[in-house]
Biopython code that builds the backbone (N, CA, C, O; Angstrom):
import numpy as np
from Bio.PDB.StructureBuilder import StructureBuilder

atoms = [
    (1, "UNK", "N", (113.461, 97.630, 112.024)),
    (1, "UNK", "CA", (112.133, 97.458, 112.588)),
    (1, "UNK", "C", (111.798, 95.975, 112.629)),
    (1, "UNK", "O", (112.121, 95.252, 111.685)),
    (2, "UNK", "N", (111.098, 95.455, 113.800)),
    (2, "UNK", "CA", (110.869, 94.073, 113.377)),
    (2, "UNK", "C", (109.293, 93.690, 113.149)),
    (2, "UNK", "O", (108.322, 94.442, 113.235)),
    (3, "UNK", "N", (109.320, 92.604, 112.902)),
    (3, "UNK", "CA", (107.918, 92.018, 112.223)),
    (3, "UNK", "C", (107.139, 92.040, 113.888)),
    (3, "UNK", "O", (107.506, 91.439, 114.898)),
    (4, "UNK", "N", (106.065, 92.883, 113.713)),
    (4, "UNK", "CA", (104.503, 93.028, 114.395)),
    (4, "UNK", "C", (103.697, 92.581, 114.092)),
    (4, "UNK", "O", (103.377, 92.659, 112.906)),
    (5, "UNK", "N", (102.956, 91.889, 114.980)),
    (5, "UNK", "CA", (101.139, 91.738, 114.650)),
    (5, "UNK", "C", (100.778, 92.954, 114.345)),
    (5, "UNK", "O", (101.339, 94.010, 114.637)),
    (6, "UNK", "N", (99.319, 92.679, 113.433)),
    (6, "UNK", "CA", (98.408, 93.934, 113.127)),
    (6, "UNK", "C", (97.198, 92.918, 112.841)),
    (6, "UNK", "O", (96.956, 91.801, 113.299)),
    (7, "UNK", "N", (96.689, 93.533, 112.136)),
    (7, "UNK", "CA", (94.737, 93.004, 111.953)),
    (7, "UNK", "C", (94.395, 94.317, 110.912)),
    (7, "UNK", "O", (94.797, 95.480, 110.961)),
    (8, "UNK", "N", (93.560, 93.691, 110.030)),
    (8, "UNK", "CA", (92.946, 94.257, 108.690)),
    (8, "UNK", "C", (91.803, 93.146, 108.065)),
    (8, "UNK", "O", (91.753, 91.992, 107.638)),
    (9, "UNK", "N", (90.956, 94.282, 108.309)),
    (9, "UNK", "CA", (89.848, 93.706, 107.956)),
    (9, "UNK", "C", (89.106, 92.317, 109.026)),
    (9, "UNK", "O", (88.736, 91.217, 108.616)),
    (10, "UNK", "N", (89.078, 92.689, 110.050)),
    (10, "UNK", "CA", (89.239, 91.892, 111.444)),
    (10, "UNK", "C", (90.004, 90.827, 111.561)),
    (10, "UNK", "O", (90.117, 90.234, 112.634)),
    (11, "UNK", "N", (90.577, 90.489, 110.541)),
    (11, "UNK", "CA", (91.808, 89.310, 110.164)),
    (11, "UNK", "C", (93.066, 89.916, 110.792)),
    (11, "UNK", "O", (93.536, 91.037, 110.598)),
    (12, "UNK", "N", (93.683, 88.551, 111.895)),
    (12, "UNK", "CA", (95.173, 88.580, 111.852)),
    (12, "UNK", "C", (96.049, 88.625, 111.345)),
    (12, "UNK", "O", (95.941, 87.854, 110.391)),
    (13, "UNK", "N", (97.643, 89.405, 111.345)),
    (13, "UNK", "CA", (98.420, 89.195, 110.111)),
    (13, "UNK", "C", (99.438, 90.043, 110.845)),
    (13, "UNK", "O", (99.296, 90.702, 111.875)),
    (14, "UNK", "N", (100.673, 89.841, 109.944)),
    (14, "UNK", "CA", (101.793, 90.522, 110.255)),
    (14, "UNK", "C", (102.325, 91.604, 109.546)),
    (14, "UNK", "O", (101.786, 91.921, 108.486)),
    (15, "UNK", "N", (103.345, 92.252, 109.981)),
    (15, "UNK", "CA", (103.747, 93.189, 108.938)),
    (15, "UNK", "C", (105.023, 93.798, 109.584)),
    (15, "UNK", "O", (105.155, 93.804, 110.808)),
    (16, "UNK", "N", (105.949, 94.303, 108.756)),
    (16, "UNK", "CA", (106.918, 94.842, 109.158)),
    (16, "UNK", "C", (107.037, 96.432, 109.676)),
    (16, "UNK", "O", (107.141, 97.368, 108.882)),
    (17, "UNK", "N", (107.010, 96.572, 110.964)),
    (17, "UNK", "CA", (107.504, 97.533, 111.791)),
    (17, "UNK", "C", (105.461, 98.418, 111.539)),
    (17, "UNK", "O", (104.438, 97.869, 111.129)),
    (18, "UNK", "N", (105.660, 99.709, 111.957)),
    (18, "UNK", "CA", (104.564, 100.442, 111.916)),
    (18, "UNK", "C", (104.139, 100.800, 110.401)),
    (18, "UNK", "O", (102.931, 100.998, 110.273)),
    (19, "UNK", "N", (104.883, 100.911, 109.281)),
    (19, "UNK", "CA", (104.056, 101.158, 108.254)),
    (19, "UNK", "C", (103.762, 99.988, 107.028)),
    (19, "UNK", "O", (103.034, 99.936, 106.037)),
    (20, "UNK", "N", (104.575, 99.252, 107.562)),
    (20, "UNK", "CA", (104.350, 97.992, 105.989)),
    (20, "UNK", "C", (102.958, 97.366, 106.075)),
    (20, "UNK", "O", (102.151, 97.655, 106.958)),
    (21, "UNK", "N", (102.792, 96.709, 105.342)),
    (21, "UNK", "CA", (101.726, 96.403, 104.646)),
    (21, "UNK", "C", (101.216, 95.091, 105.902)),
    (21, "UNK", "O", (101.985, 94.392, 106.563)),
    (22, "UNK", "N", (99.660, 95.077, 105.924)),
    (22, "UNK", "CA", (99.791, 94.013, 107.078)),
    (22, "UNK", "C", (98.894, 92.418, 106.371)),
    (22, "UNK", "O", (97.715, 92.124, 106.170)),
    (23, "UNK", "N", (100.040, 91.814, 106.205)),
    (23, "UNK", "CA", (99.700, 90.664, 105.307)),
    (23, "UNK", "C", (98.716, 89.504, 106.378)),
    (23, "UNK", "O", (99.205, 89.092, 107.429)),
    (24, "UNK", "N", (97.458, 89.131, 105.969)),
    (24, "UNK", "CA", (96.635, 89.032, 106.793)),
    (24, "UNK", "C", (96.302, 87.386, 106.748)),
    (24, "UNK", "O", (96.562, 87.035, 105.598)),
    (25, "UNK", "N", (95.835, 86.236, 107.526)),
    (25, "UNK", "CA", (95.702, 84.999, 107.307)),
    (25, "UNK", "C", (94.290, 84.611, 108.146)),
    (25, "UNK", "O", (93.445, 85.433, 108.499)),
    (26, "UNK", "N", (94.257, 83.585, 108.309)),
    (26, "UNK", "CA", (92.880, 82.498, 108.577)),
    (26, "UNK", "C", (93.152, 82.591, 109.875)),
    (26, "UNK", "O", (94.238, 82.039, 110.055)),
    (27, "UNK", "N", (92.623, 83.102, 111.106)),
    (27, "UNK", "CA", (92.602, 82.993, 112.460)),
    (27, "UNK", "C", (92.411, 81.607, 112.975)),
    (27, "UNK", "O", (91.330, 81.023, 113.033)),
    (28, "UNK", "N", (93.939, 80.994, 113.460)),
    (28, "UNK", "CA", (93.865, 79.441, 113.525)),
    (28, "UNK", "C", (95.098, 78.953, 112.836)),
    (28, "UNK", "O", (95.958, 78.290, 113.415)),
    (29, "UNK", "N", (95.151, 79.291, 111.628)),
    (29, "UNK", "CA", (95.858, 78.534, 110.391)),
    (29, "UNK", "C", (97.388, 78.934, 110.475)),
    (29, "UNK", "O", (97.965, 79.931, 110.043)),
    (30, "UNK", "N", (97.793, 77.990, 111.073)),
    (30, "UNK", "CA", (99.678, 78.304, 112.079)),
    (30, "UNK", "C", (100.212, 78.355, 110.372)),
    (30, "UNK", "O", (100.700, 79.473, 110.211)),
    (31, "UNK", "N", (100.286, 77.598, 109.140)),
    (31, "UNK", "CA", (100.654, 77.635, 108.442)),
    (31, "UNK", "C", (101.003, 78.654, 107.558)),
    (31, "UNK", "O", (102.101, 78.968, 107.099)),
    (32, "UNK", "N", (99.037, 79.473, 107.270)),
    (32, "UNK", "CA", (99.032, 81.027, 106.805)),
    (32, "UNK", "C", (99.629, 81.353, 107.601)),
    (32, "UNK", "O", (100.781, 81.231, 107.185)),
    (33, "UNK", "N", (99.662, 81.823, 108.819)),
    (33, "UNK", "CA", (100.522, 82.733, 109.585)),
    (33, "UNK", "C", (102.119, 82.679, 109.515)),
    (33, "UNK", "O", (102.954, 83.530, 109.823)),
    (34, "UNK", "N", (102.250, 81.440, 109.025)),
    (34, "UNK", "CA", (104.194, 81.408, 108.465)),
    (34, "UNK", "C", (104.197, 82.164, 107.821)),
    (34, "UNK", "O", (104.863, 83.186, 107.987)),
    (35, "UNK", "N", (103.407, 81.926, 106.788)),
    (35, "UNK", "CA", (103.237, 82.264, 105.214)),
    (35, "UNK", "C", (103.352, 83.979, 105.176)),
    (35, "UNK", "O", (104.229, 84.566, 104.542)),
    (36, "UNK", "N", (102.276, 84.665, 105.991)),
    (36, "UNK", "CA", (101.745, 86.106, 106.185)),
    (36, "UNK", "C", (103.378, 86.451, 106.740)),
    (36, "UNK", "O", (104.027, 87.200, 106.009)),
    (37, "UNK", "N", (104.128, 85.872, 108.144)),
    (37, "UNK", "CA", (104.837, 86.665, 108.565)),
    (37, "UNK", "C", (106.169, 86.597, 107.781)),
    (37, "UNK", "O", (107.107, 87.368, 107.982)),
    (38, "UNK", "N", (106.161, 85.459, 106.740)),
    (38, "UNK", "CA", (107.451, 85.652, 106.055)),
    (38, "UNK", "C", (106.745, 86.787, 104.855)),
    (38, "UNK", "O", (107.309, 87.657, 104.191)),
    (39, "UNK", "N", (106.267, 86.650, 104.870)),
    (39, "UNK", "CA", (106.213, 87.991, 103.336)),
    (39, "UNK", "C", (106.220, 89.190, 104.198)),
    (39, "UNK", "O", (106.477, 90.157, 103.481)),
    (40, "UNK", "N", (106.022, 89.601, 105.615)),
    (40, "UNK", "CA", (106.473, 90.535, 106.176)),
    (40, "UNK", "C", (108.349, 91.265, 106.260)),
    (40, "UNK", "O", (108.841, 92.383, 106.108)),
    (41, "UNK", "N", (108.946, 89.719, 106.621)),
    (41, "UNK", "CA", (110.158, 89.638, 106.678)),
    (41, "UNK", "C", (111.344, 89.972, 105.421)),
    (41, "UNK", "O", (112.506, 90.374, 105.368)),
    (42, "UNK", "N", (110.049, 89.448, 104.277)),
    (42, "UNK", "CA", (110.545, 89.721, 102.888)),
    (42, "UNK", "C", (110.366, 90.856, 102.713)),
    (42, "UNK", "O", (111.375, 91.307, 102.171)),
    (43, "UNK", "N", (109.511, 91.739, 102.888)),
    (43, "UNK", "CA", (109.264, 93.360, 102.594)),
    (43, "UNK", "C", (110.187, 94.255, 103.453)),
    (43, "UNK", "O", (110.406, 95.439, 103.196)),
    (44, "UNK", "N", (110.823, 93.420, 104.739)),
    (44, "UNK", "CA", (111.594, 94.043, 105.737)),
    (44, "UNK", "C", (113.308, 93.741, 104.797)),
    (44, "UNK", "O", (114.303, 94.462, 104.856)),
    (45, "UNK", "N", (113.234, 93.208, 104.470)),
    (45, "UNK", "CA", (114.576, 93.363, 103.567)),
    (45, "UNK", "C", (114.534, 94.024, 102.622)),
    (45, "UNK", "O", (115.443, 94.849, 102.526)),
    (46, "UNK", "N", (113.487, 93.979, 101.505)),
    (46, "UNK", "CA", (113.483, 94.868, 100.974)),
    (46, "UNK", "C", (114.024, 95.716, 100.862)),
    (46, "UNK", "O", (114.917, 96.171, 100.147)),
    (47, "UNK", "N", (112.958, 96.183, 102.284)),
    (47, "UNK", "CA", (113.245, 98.535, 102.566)),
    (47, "UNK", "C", (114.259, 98.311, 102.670)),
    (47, "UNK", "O", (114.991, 98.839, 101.833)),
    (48, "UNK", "N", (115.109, 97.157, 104.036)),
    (48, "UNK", "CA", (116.795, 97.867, 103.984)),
    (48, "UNK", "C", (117.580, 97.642, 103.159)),
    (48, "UNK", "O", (118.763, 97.890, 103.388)),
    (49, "UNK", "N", (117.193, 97.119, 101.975)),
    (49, "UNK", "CA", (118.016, 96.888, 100.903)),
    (49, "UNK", "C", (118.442, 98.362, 100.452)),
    (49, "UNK", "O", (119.617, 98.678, 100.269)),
    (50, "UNK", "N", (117.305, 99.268, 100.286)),
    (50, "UNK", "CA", (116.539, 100.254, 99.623)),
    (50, "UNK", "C", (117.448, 101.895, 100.633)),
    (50, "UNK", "O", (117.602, 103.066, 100.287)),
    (51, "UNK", "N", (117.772, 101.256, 101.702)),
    (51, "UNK", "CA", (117.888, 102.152, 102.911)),
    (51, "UNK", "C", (119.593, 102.869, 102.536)),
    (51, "UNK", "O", (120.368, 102.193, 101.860)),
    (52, "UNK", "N", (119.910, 103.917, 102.928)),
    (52, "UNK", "CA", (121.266, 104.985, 102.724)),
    (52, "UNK", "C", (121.902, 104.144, 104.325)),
    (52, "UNK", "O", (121.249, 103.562, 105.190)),
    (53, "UNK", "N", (123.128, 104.345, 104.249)),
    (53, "UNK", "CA", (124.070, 103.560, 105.014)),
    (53, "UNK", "C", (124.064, 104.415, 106.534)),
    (53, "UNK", "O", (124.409, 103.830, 107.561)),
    (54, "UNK", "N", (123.697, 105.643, 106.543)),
    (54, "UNK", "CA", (122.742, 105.875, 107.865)),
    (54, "UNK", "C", (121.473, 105.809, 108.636)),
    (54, "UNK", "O", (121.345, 106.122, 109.820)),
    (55, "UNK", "N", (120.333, 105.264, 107.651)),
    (55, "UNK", "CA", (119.619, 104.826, 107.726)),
    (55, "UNK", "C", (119.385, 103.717, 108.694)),
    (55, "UNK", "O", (118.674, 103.457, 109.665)),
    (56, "UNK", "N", (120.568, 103.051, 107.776)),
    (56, "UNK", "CA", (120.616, 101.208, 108.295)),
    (56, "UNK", "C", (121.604, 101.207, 109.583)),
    (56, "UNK", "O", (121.930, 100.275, 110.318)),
    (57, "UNK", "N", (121.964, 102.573, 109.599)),
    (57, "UNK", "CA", (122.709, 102.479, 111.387)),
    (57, "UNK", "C", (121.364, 102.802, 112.166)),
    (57, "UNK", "O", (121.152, 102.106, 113.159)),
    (58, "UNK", "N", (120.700, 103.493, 111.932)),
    (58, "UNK", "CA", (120.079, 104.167, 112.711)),
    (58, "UNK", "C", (118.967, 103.024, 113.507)),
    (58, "UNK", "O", (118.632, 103.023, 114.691)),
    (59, "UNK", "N", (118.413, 101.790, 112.061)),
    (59, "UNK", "CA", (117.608, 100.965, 111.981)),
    (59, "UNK", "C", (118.167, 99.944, 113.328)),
    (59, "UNK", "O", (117.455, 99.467, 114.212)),
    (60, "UNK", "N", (119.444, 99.813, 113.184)),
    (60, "UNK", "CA", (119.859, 98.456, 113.834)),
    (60, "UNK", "C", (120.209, 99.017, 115.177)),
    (60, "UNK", "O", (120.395, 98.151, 116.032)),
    (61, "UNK", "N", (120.351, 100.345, 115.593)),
    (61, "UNK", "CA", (120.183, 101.160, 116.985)),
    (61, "UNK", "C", (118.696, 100.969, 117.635)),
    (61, "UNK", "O", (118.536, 100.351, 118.688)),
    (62, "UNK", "N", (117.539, 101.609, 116.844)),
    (62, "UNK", "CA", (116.014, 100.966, 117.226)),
    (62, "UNK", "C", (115.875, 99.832, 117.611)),
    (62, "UNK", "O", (115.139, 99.517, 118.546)),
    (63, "UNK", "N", (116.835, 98.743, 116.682)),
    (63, "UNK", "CA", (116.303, 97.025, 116.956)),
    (63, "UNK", "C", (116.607, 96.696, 118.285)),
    (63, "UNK", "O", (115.976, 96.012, 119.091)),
    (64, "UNK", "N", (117.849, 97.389, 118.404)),
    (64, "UNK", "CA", (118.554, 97.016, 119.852)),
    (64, "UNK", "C", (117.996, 97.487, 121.054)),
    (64, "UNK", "O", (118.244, 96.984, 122.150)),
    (65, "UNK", "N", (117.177, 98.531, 120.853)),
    (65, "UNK", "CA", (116.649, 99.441, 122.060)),
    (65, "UNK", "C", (115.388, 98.258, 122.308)),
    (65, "UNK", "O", (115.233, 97.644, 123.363)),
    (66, "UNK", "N", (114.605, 98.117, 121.165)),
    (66, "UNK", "CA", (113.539, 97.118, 121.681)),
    (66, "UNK", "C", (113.823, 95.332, 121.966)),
    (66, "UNK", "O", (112.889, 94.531, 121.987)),
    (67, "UNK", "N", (114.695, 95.094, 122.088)),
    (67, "UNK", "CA", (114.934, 94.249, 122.391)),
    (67, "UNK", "C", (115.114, 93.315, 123.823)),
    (67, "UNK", "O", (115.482, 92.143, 123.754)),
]
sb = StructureBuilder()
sb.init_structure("model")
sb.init_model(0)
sb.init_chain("A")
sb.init_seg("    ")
for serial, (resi, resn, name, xyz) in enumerate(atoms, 1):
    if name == "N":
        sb.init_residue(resn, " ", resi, " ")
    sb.init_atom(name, np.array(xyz, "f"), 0.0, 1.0, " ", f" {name:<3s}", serial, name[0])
structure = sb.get_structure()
């Protein structure tokens, strides 16, 4: 899944794919927004750390379709 915009709490922010967490920053602040979309990227390794070895086929089939 890759890192998406979302919004929480009328704040911008990123998050990984449709259910992760949507880490939110200062509307403007290019810096927070590094900041927000790498802790997205970090939670996106995570899960596939976490993921069964069909899983992580299945994951990198999705990436490719949206691409």
């Amino acid at each position: 899944m890759p890192v998406v915009k979302c919004q929480r709490d009328g704040k911008p922010g990123w998050k990984w794919g449709d259910a992760g967490h949507c880490y939110t920053y200062t509307e403007g602040d290019t810096e927070g927004s590094d900041e927000a979309k790498a802790k997205a990227h970090k939670q996106g390794a995570a899960a596939r750390a976490n993921m069964s070895p069909r899983e992580k086929i299945a994951e990198g089939l999705r990436e490719r379709r949206q691409s």
